[in-house]
C-alpha positions as CSV (number, residue, x, y, z in Angstrom):
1,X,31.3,2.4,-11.0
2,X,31.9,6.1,-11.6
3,X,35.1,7.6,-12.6
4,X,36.4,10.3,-10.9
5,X,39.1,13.0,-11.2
6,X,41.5,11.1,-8.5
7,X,40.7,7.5,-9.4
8,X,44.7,7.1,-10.4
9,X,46.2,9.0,-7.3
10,X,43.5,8.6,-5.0
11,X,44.6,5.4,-3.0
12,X,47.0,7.7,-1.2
13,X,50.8,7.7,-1.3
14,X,50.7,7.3,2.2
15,X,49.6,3.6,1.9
16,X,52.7,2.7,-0.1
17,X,55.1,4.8,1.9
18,X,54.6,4.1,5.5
19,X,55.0,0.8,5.3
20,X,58.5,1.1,2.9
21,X,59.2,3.2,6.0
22,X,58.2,1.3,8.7
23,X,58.7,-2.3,7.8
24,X,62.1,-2.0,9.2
25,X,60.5,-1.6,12.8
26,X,58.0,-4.7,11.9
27,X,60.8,-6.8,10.7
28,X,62.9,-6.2,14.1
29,X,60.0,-7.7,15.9
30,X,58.8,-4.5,17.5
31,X,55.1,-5.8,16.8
32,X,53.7,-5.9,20.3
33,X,51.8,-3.5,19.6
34,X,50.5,-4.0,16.3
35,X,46.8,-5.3,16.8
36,X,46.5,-2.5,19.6
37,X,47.4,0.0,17.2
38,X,45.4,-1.7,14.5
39,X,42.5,-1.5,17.0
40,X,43.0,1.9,17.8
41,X,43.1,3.2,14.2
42,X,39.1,1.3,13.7
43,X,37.6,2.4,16.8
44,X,38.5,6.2,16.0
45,X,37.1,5.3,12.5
46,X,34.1,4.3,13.9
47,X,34.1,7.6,16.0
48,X,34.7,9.7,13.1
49,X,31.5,7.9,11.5
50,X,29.7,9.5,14.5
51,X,30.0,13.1,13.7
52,X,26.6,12.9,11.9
53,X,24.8,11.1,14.8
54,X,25.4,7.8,17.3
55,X,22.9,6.0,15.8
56,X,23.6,2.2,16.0
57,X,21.3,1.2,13.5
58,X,22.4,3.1,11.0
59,X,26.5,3.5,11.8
60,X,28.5,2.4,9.2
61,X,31.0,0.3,10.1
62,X,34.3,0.5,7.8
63,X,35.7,3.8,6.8
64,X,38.9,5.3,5.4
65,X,40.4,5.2,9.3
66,X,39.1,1.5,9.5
67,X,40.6,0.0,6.3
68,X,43.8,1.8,7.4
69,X,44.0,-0.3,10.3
70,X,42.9,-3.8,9.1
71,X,45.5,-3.1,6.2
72,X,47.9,-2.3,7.9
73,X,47.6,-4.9,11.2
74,X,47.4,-7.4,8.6
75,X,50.6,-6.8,6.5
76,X,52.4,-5.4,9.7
77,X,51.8,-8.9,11.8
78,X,53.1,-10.5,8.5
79,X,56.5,-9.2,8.2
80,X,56.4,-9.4,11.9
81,X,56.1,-13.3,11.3
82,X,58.4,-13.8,8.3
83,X,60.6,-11.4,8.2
84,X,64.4,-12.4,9.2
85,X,65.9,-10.5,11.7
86,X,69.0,-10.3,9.4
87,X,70.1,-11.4,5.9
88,X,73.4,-12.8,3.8
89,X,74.4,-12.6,0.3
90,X,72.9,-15.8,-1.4
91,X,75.7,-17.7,-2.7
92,X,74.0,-18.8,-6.0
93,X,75.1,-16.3,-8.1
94,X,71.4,-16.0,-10.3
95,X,69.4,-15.2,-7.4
96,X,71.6,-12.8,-5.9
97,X,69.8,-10.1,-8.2
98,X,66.7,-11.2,-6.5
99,X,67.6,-11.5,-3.0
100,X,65.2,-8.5,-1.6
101,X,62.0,-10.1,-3.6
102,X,63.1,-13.2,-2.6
103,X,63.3,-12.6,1.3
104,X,59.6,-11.7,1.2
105,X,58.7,-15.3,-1.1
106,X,56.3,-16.4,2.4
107,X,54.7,-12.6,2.4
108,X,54.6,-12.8,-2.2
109,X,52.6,-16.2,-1.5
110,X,50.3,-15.0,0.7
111,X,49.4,-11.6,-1.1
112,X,49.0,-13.3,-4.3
113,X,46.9,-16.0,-2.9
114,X,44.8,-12.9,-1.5
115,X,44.2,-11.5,-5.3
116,X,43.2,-14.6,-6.4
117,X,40.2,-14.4,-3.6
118,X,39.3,-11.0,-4.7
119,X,39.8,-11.9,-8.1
120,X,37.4,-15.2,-7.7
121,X,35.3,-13.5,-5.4
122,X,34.8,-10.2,-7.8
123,X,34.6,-12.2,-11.4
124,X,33.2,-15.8,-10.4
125,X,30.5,-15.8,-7.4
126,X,27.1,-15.9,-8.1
127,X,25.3,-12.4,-7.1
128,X,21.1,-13.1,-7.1
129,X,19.6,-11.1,-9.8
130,X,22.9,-10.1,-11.2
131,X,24.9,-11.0,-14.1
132,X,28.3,-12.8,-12.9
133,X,31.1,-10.2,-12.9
134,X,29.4,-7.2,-13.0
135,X,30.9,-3.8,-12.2
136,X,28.8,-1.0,-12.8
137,X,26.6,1.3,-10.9
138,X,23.9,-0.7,-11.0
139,X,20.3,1.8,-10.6
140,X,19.8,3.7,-13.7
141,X,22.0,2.1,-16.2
142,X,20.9,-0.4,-18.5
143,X,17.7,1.1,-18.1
144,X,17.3,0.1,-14.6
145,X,17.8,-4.0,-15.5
146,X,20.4,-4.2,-12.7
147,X,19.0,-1.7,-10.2
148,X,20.6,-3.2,-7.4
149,X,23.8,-4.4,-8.6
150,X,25.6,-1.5,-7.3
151,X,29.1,-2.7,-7.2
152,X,28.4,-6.3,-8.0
153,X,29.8,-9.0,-5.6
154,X,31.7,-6.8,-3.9
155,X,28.8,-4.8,-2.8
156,X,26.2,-7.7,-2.4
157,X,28.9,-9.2,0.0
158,X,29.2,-6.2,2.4
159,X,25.4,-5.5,2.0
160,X,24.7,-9.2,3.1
161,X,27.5,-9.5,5.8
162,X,27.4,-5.6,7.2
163,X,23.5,-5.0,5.8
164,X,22.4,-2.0,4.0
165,X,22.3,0.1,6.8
166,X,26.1,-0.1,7.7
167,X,27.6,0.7,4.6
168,X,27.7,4.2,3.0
169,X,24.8,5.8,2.2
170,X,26.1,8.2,-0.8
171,X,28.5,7.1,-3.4
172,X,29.5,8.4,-6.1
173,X,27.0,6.2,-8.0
174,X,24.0,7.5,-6.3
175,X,24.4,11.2,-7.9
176,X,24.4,9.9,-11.7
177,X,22.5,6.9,-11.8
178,X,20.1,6.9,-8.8
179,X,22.1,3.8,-7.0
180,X,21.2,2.0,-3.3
181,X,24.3,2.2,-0.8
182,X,27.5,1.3,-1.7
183,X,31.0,1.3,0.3
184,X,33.9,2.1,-1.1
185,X,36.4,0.7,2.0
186,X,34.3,-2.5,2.1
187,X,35.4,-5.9,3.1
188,X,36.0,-7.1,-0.6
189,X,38.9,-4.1,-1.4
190,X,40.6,-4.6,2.2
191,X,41.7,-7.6,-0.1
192,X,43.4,-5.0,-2.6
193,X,44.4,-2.5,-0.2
194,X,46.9,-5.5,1.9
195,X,48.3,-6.2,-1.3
196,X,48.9,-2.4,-1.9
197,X,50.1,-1.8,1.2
198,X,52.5,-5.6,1.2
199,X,54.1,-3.2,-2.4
200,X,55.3,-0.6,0.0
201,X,57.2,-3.3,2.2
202,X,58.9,-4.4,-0.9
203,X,59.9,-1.1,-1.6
204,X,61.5,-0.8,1.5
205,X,62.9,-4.3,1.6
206,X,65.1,-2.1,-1.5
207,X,66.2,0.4,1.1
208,X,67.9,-2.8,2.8
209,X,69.4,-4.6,0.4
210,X,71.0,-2.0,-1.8
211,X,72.9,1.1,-0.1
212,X,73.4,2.6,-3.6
213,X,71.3,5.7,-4.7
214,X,70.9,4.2,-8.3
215,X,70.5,1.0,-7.4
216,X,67.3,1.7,-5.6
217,X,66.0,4.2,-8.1
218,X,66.7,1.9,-10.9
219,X,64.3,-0.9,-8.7
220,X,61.8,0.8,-7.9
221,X,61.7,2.7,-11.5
222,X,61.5,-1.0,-12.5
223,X,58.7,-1.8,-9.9
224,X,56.3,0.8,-10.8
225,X,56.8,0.3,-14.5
226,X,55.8,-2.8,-13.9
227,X,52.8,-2.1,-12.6
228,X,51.7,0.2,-14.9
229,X,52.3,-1.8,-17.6
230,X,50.3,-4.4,-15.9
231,X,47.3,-2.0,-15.2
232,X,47.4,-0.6,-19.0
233,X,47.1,-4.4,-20.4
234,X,44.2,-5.0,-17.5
235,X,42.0,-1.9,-18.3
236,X,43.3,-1.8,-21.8
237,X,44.4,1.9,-21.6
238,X,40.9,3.1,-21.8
239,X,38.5,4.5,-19.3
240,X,36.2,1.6,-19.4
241,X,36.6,-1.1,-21.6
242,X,39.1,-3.0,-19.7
243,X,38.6,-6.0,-18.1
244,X,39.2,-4.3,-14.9
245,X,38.9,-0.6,-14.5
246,X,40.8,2.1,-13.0
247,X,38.3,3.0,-10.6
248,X,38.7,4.0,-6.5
249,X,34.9,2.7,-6.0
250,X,36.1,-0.6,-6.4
251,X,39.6,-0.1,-5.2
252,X,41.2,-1.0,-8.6
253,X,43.4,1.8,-9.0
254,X,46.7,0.3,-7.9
């Protein structure tokens, strides 16, 4: 929507490294009290959203606190559920390079099957009054034609699910190009963000599988050059005439 200065590093670290961190307690089965902590973490959100007055018609509902928690119950139950409680070395000798990606092929299925909803969901449904797969800002730019587009699908489906007045009332958008309210932690990139935070849990499934030094740098050297090369192709190394952007608003800056 609009680009800012953090829009590569803004999805913070801590989203990828807790979880590398802490699957090892999900994976034991200490997930008792996982949706209690999930719970937790988006009622203090909701608190936090507060500060500027209780006012129930007007509280925004998700947050940076309350996408934390939805993330994060969601991925943490999952490894909770698939997860084996111990491993051995596969004996068919071309897998057994594969063995920590292929421990998590329940938790890859799922994740992936989650981008393709956000990816259907983002490029394919039908907005009302706005052009399929839009993007942008909506308000001022193309001389107002798609005023409000704001976001496209992603934010017509919090607008018509939360309603305009529990979603935040100031993006970025709003200071350039005169746009309605748009949230950036929406229900549309909680898709993004699970699949995020599932990329930390494989980075610690390499803590388990390989008790070498270089063979976990070399994997997870591997990993993120991966990724990047996979974000260059999808934005097309430019700052906006990618298929899909780097941009935080709409939570594509993995």
């Amino acid at each position: 929507i609009v680009h800012r200065g953090d829009d590569l590093c803004k999805p913070r670290w801590g989203r990828l490294l807790v979880p590398a961190t802490r699957h090892l307690e999900w994976a034991a089965g200490c997930g008792s009290r996982l949706p209690m902590r999930s719970f937790l973490l988006f009622l203090l959100g909701l608190c936090v959203n507060t500060t500027g007055g209780a006012q129930l018609q007007s509280l925004r509902v998700f947050g940076v606190l309350q996408r934390f928690g939805v993330v994060y119950g969601v991925v943490a139950c999952l490894t909770t559920l698939f997860t084996r409680r111990s491993y051995g070395q596969s004996s068919i000798s071309w897998t057994a390079p594969l063995q920590d990606v292929l421990v998590l092929l329940p938790q890859w299925l799922i994740m992936l099957s989650l981008v393709a909803v956000h990816c259907f969901l983002v490029f394919f449904l039908d907005v009302p009054d706005c052009p399929t797969g839009y993007l942008g800002p909506g308000g001022r730019q193309f001389d107002g034609q798609y005023r409000g587009c704001i976001g496209g699908a992603s934010g017509y489906i919090d607008r018509l699910i939360l309603g305009p007045s529990h979603i935040y009332q100031n993006p970025t958008a709003a200071q350039v190009y005169g746009s309605g309210p748009f949230d950036p932690e929406g229900l549309v990139g909680c898709l993004l963000s699970i699949f995020q935070v599932f990329l930390g849990v494989q980075a610690g499934t390499i803590l388990g599988f390989h008790r070498e030094w270089r063979d976990r740098i070399y994997r997870w050297l591997t990993w993120g050059s991966l990724a990047g090369v996979i974000g260059a192709i999808l934005c097309l190394a430019s700052k906006d005439n990618g298929w899909i952007p780097v941009n935080k608003n709409l939570w594509y800056s993995l």
